[in-house]
N, C-alpha and C positions, 0 to 999 in steps of 0.2 A: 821739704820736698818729698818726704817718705810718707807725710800724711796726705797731702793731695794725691800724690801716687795710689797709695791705700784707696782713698775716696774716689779716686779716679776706675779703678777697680771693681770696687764694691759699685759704683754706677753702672759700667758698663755689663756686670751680672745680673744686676736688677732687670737691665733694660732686658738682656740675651733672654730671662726665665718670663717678664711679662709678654714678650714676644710670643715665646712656645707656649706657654697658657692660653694666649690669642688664637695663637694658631689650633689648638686643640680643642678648643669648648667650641669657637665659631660655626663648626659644623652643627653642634649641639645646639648651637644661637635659631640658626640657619634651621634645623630640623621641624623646632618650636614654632617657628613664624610661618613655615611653608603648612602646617599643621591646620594654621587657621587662614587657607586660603583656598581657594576653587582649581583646579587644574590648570584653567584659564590663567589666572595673574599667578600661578607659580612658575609658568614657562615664560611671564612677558618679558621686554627687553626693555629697563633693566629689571631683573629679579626684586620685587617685595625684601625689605628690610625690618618692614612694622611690621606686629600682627594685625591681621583682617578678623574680617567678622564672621566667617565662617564656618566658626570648630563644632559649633552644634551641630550644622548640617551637617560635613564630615562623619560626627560620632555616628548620628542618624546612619546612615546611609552605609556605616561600618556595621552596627548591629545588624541593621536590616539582612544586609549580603552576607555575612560570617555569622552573625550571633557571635559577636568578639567577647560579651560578657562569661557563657559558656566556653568560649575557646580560654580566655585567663582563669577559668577555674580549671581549665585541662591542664594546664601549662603549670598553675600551682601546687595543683596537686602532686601530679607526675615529679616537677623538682623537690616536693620536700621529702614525700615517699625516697627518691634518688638520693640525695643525701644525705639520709638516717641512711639508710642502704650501706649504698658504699663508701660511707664516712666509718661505718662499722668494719667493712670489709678490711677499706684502706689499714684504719687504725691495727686490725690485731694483726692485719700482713706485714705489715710495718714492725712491728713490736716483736714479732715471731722472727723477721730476718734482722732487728738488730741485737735482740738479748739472746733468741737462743742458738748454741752452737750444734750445724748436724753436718754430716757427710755431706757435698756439694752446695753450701749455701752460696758462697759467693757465684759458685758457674748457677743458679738458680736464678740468685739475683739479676745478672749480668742478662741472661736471656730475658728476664723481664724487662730488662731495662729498653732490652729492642724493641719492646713495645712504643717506645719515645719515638724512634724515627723508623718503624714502618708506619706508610700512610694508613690513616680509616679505612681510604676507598679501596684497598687490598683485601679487607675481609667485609665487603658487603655483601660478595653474591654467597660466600661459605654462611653468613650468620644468618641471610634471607632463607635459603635453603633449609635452618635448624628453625626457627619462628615457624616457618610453614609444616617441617614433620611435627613440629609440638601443637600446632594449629593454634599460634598466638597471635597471626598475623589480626590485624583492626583490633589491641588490645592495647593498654595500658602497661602491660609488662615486658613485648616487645621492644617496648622502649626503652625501661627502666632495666631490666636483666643483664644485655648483654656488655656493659662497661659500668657492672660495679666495681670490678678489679682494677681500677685505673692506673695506668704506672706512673707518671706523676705522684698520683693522691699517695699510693705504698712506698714514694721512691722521697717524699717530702715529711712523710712521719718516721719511717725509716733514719732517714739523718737526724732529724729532732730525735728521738726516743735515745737514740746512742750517745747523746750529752749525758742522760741520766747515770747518773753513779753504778754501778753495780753491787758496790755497798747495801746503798738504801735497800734496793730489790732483795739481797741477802739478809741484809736484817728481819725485812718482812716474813721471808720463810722461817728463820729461827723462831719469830713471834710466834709461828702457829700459822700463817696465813698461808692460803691455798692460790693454785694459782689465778683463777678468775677474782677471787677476792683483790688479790695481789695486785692483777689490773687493774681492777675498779678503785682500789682506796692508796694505792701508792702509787702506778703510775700515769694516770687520765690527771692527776687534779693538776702538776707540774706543766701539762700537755695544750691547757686551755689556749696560749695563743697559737702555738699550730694548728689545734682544730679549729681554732674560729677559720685560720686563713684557709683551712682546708673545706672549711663547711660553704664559704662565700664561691671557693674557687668551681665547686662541686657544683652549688645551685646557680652560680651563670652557666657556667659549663651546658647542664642540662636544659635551664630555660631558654639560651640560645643556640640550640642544636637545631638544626632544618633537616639535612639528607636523610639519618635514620629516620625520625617519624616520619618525611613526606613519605619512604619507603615502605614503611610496615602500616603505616595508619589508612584506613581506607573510606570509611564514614566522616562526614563533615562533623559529623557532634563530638569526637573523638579530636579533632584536631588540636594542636598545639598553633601557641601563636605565630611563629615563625613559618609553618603553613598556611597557615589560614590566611597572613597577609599575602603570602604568593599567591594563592587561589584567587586572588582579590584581580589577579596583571590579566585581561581578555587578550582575546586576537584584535578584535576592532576597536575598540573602545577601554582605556584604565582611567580609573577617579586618583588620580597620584593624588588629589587632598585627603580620603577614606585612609590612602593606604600610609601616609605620612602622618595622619594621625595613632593610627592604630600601633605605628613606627615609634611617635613620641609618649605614649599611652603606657607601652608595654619598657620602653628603654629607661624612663624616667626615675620607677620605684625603685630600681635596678640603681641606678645612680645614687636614689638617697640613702638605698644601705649601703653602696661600699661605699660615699664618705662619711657615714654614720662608724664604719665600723674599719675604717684603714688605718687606726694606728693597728690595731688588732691583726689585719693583714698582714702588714709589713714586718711587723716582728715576728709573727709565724714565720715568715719566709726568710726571715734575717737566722732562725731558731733553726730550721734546714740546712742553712746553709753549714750549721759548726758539723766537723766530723769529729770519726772517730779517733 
């Protein structure tokens, strides 16, 4: 009885998790197939299930109107620039409020951390206003500048980094080591699966951002992807197969690094999670 029970069990969680995998790739299924289809038969009644033969013209017709080829070298560029950045930033802000002790760290911290739930859209028109006295507006830096300090990224090395010993960091200094050495050769190498979860979390993060760039970018050759496919919606007439290609085009690569690299994720985030 306790073994069918068990078996009975282990069935019904198999089914519950192949259900929610259903449910959650389907859209992904669904995004692929609509990809390779005309506007035409992706509205018919019922929806296309197969794919069509249409992803060439699609792509066609995406470069043509965006030059998407240019927009993914914008969008590349912009996120890996972004997280060397503020994977730098994150890491020593992190490091700074877990190892060293100063007058107000924690009320320091603690303000940072309200960066977590106040909205973006609270500081668009203050940080539009700063990009235009600096005259950065239709730049590249615009974009990249004002969320290197992320409170997440400093608030998820921060918890990692305060596993580490204070030992080991004291031993280093008796050796002779200085502090920047210190960082570099005793506490980054212990750190590697935080930063990977930090480096993945940073580069979606910035290659699917739409509000700031539509706001500060102004030239179509400048564009990021997630504009560019909005530029794509008219008033009279949208090609939904251009823009669902450019949709499955740009989400895809996106997909084969984080399951290329989610054990590496998850244990960063699991490495976060331990306190002090």
């Amino acid at each position: 009885m306790t073994a069918a029970r068990h078996r009975g069990r282990s069935i019904l969680l198999t089914s519950g998790l192949a259900i929610a995998l259903a449910a959650v790739l389907l859209p992904f299924y669904w995004l692929v197939v609509a990809a390779t289809h005309s506007s035409a038969e992706i509205f018919a009644s019922p929806p296309p299930l197969l794919p069509g033969g249409h992803l060439a013209q699609n792509l066609h017709t995406l470069q043509d109107t965006a030059r998407f080829g240019r927009v993914v070298l914008n969008s590349l560029l912009i996120a890996v620039i972004y997280t060397l950045c503020a994977g730098a930033v994150c890491t020593l802000a992190g490091y700074g409020f877990a190892k060293y002790r100063f007058r107000g760290r924690e009320a320091l911290f603690g303000l940072l951390m309200l960066g977590l739930v106040v909205p973006a859209q609270v500081t668009l028109v203050p940080l539009f206003q700063l990009m235009a006295e600096l005259r950065w507006l239709g730049t590249y830096q615009a974009v990249i500048m004002p969320n290197l300090a992320l409170p997440f990224g400093i608030f998820l090395m921060r918890q990692s980094m305060a596993a580490l010993p204070d030992e080991l960091l004291d031993s280093g200094r008796m050796d002779g080591c200085g502090e920047l050495r210190l960082f570099w050769r005793v506490v980054l190498p212990p750190m590697k699966p935080a930063l990977a979860a930090l480096a993945i979390f940073l580069f979606l993060y910035q290659w699917n951002d739409f509000i700031w760039p539509l706001i500060v970018l102004r030239d179509s050759a400048t564009f990021t992807v997630p504009v560019a496919l909005a530029s794509l919606q008219g008033l009279d007439e949208t090609d939904y197969g251009a823009i669902l290609a450019g949709t499955a085009a740009a989400a895809l690569p996106m997909a084969l690094v984080f399951l290329a690299l989610q054990r590496q994720f998850v244990s960063g985030l699991l490495a976060g999670a331990v306190k002090e």
